[in-house]
Backbone as CSV, one residue per row, in Angstrom:
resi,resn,N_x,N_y,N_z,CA_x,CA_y,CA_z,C_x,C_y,C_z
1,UNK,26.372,-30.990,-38.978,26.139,-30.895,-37.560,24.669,-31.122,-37.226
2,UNK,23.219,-30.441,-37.817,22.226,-30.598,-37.846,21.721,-32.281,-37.974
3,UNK,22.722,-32.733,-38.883,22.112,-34.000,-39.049,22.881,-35.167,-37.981
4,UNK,23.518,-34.397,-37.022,24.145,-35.354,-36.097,22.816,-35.431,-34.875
5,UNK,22.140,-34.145,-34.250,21.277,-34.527,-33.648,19.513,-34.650,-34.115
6,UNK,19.467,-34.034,-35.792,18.088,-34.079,-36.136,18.290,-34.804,-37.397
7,UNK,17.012,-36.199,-37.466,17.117,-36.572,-38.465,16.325,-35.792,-39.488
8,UNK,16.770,-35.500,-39.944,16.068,-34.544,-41.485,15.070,-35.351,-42.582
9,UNK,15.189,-36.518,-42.065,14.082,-37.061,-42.464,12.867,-37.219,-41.990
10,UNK,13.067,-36.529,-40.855,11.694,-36.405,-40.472,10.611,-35.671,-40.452
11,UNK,11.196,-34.721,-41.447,10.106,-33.715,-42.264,8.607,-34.455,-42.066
12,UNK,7.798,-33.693,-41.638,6.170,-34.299,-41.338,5.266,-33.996,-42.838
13,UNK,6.084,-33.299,-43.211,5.109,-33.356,-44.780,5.540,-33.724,-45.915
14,UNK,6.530,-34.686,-46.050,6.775,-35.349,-46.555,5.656,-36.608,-47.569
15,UNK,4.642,-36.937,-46.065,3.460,-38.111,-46.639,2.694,-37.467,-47.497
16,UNK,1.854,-38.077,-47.424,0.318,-38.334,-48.644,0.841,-36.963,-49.824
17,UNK,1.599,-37.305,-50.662,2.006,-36.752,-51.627,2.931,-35.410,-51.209
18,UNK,3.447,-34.850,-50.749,4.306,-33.949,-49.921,3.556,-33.242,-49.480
19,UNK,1.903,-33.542,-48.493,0.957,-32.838,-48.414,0.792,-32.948,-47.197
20,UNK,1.521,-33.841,-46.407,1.452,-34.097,-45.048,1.450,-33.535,-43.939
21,UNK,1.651,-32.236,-44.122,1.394,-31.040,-42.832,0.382,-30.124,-43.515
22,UNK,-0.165,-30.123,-44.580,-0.999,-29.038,-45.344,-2.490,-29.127,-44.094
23,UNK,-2.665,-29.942,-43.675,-3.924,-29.514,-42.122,-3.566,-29.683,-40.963
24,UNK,-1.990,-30.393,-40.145,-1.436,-29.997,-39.136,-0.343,-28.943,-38.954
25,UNK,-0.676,-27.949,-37.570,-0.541,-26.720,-37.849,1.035,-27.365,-37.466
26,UNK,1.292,-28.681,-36.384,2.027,-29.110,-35.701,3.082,-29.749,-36.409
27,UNK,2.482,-30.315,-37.508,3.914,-30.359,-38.411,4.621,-30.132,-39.300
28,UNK,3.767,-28.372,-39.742,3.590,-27.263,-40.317,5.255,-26.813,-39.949
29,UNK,4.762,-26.814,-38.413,5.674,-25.687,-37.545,7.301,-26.827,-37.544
30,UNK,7.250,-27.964,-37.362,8.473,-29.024,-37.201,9.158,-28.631,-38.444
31,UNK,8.590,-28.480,-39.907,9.276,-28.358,-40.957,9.617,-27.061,-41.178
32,UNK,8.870,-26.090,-40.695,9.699,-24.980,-40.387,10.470,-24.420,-39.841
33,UNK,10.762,-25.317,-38.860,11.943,-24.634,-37.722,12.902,-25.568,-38.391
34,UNK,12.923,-26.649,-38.833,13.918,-27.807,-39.197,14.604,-26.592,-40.902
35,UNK,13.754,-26.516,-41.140,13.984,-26.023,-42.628,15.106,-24.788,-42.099
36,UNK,14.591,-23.914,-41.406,15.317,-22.583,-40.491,16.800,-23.186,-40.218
37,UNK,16.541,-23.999,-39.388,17.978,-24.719,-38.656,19.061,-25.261,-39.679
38,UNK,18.253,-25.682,-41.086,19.019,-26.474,-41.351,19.443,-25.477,-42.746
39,UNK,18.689,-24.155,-42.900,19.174,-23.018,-43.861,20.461,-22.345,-42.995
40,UNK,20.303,-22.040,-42.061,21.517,-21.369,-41.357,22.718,-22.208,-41.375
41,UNK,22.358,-23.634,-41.174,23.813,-24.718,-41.277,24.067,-24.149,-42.394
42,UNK,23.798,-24.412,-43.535,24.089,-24.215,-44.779,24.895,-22.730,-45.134
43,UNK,24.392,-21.646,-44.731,24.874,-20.607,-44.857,26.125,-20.365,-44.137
44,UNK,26.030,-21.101,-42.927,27.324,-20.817,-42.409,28.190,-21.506,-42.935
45,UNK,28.535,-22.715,-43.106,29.053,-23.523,-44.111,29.527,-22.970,-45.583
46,UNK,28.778,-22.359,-46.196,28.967,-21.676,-47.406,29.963,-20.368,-47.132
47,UNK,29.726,-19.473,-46.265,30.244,-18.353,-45.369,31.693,-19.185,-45.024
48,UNK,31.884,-19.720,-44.067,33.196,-20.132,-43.268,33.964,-20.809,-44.479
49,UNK,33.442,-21.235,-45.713,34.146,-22.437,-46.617,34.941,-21.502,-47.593
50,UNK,34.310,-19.692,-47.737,34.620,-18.977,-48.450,35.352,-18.028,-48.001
51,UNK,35.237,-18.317,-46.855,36.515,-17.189,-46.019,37.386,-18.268,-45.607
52,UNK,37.658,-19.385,-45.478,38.794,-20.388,-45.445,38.341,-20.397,-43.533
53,UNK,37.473,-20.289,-43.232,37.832,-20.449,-41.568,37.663,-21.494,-41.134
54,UNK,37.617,-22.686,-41.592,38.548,-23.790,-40.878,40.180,-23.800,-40.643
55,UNK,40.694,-22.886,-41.649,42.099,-22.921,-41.196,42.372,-22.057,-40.954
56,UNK,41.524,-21.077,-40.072,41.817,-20.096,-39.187,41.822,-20.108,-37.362
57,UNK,41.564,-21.684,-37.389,41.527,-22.259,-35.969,40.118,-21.425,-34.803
58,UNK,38.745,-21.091,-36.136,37.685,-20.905,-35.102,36.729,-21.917,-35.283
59,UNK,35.661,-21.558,-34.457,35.275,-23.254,-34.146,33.991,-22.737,-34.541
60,UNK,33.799,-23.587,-35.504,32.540,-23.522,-36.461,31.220,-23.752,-35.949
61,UNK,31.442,-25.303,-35.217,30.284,-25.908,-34.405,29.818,-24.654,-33.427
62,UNK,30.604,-24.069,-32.956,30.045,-23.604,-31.684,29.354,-22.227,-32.843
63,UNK,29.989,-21.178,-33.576,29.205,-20.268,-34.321,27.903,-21.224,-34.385
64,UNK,27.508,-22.607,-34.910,26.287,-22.822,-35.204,25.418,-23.020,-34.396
65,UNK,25.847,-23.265,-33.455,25.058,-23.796,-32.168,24.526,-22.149,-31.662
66,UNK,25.243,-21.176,-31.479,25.247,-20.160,-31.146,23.925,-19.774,-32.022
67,UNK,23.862,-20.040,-33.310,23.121,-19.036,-34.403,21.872,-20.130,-34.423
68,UNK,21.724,-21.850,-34.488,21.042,-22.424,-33.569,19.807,-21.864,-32.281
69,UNK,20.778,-21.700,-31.485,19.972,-21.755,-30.114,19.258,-19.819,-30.382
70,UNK,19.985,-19.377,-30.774,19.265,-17.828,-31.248,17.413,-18.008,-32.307
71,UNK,18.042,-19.098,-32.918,16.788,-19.135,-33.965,15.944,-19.532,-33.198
72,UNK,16.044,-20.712,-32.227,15.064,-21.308,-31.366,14.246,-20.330,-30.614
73,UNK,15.281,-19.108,-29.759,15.108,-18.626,-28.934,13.576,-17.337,-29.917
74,UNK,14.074,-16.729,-31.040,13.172,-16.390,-31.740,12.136,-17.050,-32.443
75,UNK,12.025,-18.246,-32.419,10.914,-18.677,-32.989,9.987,-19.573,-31.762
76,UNK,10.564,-19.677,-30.671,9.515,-20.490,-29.547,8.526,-20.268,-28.975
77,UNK,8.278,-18.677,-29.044,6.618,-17.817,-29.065,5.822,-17.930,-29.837
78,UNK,6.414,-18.230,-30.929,5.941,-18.485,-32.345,5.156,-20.327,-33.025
79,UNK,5.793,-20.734,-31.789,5.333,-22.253,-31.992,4.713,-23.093,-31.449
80,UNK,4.010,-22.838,-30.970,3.575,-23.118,-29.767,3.105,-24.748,-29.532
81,UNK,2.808,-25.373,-30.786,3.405,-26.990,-30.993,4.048,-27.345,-31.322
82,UNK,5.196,-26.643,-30.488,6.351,-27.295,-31.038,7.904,-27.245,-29.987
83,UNK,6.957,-26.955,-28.111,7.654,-26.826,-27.752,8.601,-28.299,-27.526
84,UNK,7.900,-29.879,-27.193,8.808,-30.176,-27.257,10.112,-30.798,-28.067
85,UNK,9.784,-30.508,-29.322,10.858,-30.426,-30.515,12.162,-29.427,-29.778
86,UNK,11.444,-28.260,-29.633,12.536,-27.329,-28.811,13.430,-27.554,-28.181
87,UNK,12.867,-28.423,-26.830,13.475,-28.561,-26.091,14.013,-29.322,-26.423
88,UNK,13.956,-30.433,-26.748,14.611,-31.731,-27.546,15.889,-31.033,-28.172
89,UNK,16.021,-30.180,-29.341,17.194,-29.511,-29.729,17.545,-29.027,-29.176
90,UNK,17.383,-28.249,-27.993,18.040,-27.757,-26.838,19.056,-28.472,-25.764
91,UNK,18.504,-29.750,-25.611,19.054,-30.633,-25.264,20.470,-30.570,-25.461
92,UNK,20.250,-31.480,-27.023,21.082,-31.944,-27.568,22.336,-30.871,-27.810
93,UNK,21.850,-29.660,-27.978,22.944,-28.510,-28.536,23.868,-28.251,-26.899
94,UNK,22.990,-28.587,-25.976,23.738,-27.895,-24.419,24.895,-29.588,-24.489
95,UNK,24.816,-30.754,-25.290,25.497,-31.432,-24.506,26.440,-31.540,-25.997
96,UNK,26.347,-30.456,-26.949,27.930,-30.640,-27.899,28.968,-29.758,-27.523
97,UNK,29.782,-30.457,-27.768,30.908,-29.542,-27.095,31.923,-28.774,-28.285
């Protein structure tokens, strides 16, 4: 789901040897909220795959979006370059259904 609206390749420290945010605080903060977003996919995924709840007819996407827009909501004081990444995932999460 994460990788339907964020490309995960766009980790900012990725360059000059995986050193590429080591002096921007700005894309310090992108790989940390991405990293956040994209640990909770995972967990829930791992969680719902082990309790069988896809074939319990609840809707997964929306738990993530839910646990999503919570992480945002706790980390956007916290980021302060990084609001419009935020909003950008905000976006995108208000228009999945």
């Amino acid at each position: 789901m994460l990788k339907d609206f964020v490309d995960l390749a766009s980790l900012k420290g990725s360059g000059f040897g995986r050193f590429g945010a080591f002096l921007s605080r700005k894309y310090r903060e992108n790989d940390y909220l991405l990293g956040r977003l994209h640990a909770l996919e995972r967990l829930v995924d791992i969680i719902c795959d082990c309790a069988d709840v896809p074939n319990k007819g609840i809707n997964i996407t929306e738990i993530k979006k839910r646990g999503f827009l919570r992480v945002l909501d706790a980390e956007e004081a916290h980021l302060p370059e990084s609001g419009s990444l935020i909003a950008a995932l905000r976006a995108r999460m208000a228009a999945l259904k």
